[in-house]
N, C-alpha and C positions, 0 to 999 in steps of 0.2 A: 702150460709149459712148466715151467722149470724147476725147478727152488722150493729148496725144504725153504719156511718161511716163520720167522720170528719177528712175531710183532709186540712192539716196545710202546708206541703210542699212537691213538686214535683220537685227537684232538677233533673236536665236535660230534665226533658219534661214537654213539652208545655201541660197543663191543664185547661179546660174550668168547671169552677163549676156552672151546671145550675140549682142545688136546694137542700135544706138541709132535704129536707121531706127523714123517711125512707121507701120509699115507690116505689121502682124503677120500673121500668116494662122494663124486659131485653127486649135487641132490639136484638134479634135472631130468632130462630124459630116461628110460631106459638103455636106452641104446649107449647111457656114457659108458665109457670105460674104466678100469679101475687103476690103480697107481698114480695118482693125480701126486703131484712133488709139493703142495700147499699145506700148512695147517689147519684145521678144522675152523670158520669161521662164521659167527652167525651176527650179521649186523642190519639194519634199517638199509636202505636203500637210499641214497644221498640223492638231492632232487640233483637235477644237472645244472652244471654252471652257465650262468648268462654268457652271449654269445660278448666273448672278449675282443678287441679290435687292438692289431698294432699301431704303437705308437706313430704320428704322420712325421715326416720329414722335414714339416716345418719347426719343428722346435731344437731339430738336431736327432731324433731318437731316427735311431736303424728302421731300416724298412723291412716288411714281409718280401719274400725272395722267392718261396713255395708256393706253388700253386698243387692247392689242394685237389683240384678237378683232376689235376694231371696224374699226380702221386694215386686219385681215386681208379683210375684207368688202367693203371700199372697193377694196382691188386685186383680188377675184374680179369686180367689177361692173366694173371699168377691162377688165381683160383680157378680158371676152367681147366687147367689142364688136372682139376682134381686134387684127392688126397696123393701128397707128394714124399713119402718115408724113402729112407737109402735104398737103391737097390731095384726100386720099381722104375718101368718106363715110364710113369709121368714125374719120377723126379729125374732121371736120365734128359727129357725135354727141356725142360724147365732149366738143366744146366746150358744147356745149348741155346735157351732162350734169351737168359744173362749174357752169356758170352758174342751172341749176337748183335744185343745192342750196346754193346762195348767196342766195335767197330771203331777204328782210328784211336785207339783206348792203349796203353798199354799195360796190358793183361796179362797176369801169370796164373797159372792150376796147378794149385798143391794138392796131389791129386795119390793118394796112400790106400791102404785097406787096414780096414779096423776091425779088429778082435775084438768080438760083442760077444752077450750070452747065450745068443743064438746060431754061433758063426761067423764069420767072417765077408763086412759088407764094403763094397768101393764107399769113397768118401773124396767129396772135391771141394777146395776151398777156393771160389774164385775172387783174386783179388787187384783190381783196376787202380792205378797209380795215375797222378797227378803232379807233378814237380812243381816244387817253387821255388822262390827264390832265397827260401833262410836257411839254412843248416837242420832239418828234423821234421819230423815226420807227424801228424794227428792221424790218427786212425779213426773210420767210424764204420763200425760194423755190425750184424746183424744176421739172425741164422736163417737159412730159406727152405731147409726140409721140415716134413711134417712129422707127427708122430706114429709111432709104428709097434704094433700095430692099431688102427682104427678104423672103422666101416669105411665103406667107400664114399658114403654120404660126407663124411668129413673131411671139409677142404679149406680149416683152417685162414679163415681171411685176415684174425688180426694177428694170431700166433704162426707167424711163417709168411703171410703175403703182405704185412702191413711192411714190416723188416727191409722183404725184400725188395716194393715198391718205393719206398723211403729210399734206399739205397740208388735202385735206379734212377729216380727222379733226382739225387745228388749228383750222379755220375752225368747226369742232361745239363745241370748248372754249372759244375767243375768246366766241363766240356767247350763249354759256351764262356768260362770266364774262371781263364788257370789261375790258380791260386798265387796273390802275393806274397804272401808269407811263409809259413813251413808247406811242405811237399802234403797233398791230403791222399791219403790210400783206404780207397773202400771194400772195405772186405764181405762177403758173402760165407757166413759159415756153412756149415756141413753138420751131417749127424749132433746137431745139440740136443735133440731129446734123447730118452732112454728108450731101449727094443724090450726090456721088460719094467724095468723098476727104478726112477731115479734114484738110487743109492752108489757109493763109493764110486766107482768110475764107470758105470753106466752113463753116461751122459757128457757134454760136450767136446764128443770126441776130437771133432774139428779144430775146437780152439786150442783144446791141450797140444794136439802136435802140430800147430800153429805156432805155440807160444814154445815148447821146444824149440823148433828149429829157429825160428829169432831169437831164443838166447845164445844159442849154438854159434849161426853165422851172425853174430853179432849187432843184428835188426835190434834191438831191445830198447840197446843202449840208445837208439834214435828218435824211438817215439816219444813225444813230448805229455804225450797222451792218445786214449783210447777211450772213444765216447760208443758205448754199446746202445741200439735202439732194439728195443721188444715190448709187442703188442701194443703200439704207440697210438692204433686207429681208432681206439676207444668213443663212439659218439660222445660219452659221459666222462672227459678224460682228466682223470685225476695219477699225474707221475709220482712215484711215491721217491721218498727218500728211502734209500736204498745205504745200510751202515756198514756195510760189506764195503763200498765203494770209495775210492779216496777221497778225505774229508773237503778238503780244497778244492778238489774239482768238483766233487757235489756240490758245494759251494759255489761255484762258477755259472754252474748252468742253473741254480737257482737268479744268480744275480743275471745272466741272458733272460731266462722268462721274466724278471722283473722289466727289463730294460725295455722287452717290447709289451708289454701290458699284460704277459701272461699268469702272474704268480699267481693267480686263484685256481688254474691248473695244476700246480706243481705242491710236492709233502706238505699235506695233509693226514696220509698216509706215512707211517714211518716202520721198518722192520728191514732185519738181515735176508737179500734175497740171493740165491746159488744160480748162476746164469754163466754164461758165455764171458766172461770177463774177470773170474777169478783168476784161474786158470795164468792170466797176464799179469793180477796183480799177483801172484806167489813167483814174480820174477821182476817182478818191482816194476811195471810200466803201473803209471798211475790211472788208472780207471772210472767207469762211472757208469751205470746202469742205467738206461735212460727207457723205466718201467711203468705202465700200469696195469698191474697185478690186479687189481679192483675189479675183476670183468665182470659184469652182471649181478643181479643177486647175489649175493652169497659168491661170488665167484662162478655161478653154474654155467654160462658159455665155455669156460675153460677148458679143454679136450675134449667138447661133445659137437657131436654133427652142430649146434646152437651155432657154431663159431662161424655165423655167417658174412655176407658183405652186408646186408641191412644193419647192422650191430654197430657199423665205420659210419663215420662223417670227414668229408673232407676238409672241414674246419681243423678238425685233432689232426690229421696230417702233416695239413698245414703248419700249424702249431709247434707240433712235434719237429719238421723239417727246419721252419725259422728260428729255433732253439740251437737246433745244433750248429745253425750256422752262425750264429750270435754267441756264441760261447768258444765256435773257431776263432772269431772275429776278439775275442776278448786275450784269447790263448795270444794268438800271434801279438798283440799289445802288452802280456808280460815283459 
């Protein structure tokens, strides 16, 4: 996915940076494609983290809330309907999928055409609200199309279905237990990859006229924050710090994965990543990228058919899911 990427520091592993162009050509398959939005990286391959457990409830610490099997279920149902880019029937399903299990949900589609390099492709943003009871809004979002173009082999499980699975599996919890604190709104982006070449505005179409029209009708001013989730399914899951991202909230959802035992998941990794969530910070909602960029080798699952569901665990899910809700949970306690 996404993100021209500057990397600033690689505490414990040995990192060769052999060029700052965003323009990588993953070193896997033949069959990858080309215009990868990463910078050139060549590192060791970090062993995987020991299996981490949330803190128990007897001592006071938060409980896990996610279940990972479930969020695992939601990206096997996301990935069969295949590789999902704007425009094709199996991203056209795949909206109707969403909107499906949003049933008794209140749902809005922001739903536009976007001027690409290719043309002009529909684009729908669906976003599922939650009310509560404080005055403002957390957002947490996440984009659920795939990259276009890419063979048909590629169906994207953690870039596009991890996203969208995490979301839905949010939207089963909200559902089951409304929010006390600020109102939670999950959003489902649209066109966040690029149709040729992540450069200038090739890329997050969604968010940008998302984040328009909330400065416009004055959505902006409400949100308290916006927690982005991408490629979170990681078996080997290391979230990086992300310096694009607002300092304090970065902050925050380090101090959530402290809280339930996760921090050996969380920046380790540290660089500027371009995603879905600038876009809101160049209009001042405060943001936070909730990434692991790390995928594989070298990065080499990364936009190639590789990006399978064997590659996901439902533990990183997990993980991923109880984070964000532990950092909601911290948010509504400022």
């Amino acid at each position: 996915m996404k993100f021209c990427r500057s990397l600033s520091s690689f505490p414990l592993v040995l990192v060769v940076i052999a060029g700052t162009a965003c323009n990588r050509q993953p070193q896997a398959s033949p069959e990858a494609p080309t215009g990868d939005k990463s910078t050139v990286m060549a590192s060791t391959l970090p062993a995987a983290h020991p299996a981490a457990k949330p803190a128990s409830s007897d001592n006071g610490a938060p409980k896990a809330e996610i279940n990972g099997n479930h969020v695992m279920q939601y990206v096997k149902e996301v990935v069969a309907f295949g590789s999902r880019p704007p425009g094709s029937a199996a991203h056209a399903k795949l909206e109707q999928y969403i909107v499906g299990k949003l049933k008794g949900v209140d749902v809005e589609q922001d739903k536009f055409t976007a001027q690409t390099p290719i043309g002009k492709f529909p684009v729908d943003n669906i976003i599922a609200k939650f009310p509560g009871k404080k005055d403002g809004i957390i957002v947490v979002a996440g984009h659920y199309d795939t990259n276009y173009p890419l063979p048909k082999t590629y169906v994207g499980a953690n870039d596009g279905g991890s996203s969208t699975a995490l979301l839905l599996a949010l939207a089963d919890y909200f559902r089951g237990k409304p929010p006390e604190g600020y109102s939670i709104w999950l959003v489902w982006t649209d066109a966040e990859e690029a149709f040729v070449k992540w450069q200038g505005t090739d890329n997050d179409y969604g968010s940008r006229q998302l984040a328009a029209k909330w400065q416009q009708d004055g959505t902006a001013k409400k949100v308290k924050a916006l927690l982005l989730v991408d490629m979170i399914g990681d078996a080997d899951l290391d979230i990086e710090q992300d310096t694009n991202s607002t300092p304090w909230l970065s902050d925050l959802v380090y101090q959530a994965a402290s809280n339930l035992g996760y921090q050996s998941h969380f920046y380790e990794l540290k660089g500027a990543i371009e995603d879905d969530h600038l876009p809101f910070l160049k209009i001042g909602v405060p943001s936070v990228d909730i990434i692991d960029l790390d995928y594989g080798y070298n990065n080499v699952f990364h936009h190639t058919p590789a990006d399978t569901i064997d590659k996901l665990s439902p533990q990183s899910l997990a993980i991923s899911g109880d984070v964000v809700l532990e950092t909601i949970r911290l948010l509504n306690a400022r």
